[in-house]
N, C-alpha and C positions, 0 to 999 in steps of 0.2 A: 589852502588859501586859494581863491578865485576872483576874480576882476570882474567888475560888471562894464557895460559897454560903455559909461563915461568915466573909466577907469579906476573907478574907487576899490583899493581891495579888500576882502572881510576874511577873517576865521571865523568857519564854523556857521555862524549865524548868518541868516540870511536878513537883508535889512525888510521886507515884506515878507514874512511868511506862509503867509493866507495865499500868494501867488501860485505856489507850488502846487496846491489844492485843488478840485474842479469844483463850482459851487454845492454839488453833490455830495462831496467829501466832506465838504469845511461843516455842511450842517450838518450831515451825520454824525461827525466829530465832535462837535460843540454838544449835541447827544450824548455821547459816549463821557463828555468832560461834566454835563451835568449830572450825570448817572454816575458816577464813579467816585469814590474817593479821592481828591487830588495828589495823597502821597501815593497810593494805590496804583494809581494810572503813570504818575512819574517813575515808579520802581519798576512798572511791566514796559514803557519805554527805556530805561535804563538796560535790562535785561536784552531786546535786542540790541541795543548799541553794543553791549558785550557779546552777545553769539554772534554778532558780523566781525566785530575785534578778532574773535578766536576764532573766527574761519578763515581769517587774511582775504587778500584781493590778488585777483588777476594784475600782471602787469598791467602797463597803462602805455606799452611804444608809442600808441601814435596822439598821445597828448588828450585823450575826449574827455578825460575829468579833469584834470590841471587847469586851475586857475578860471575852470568855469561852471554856473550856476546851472544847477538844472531847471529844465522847461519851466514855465508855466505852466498852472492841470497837470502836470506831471501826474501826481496820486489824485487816478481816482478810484470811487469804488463804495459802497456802504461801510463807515467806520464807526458805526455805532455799536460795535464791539471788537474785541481785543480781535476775534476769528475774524471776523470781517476786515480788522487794519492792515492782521498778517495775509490773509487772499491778495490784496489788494497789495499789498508790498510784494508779494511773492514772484511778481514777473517783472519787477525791476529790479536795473544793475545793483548788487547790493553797493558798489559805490555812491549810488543815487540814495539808495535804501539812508544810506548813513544820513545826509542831510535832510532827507524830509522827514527823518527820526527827530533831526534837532530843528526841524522848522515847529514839528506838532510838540515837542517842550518850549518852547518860544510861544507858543500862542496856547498853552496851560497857563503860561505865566501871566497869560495879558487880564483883565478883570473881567468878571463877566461880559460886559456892556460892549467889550471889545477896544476900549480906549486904550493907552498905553500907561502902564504904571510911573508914574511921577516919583524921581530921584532924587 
């Protein structure tokens, strides 16, 4: 769980997800999400979320993941393929790793067009 700076807290989900992205990223990605089958691409993000599970994490003493969102542009990089997402994931905290794994299923889910799906 993390708090954003007008204190609203969230699990997991990020309430903008496209934030985390550099606009480099976001279209490569969106790339990658038209090229790819959608359960496809949700099963190869599901897979890293498990290989960072079953590596565990580094302590966390001095608080730098608790309760707070990583950057903006955080992930950049060409992710117009699976080898391109993992480069590009590969030199960040796998703690960070974890949520912009669930920001990029967050913005599979959204419609092409980029709207948000209606509940």
């Amino acid at each position: 769980m993390w708090v954003t700076p007008d204190g609203v807290q969230h699990v997991l989900a990020l309430p903008e997800p496209a934030e985390v992205l550099t606009p480099r990223a976001l279209t490569s990605y969106a790339a990658l999400v038209a090229s790819t089958p959608r359960e496809d691409l949700e099963l190869a993000l599901d897979d890293r979320l498990l290989a960072l599970a079953d590596h565990g994490f580094e302590p966390d003493p001095g608080g730098l993941f608790v309760e707070r969102a990583p950057a903006e542009g955080l992930l950049d990089g060409d992710l117009g393929s699976l080898g391109g997402l993992d480069a590009a994931l590969a030199s960040i905290d796998p703690r960070w790793q974890v949520d912009l794994l669930y920001a990029l299923h967050a913005l599979l889910a959204l419609p092409a067009d980029g709207t948000e799906n209606p509940r």
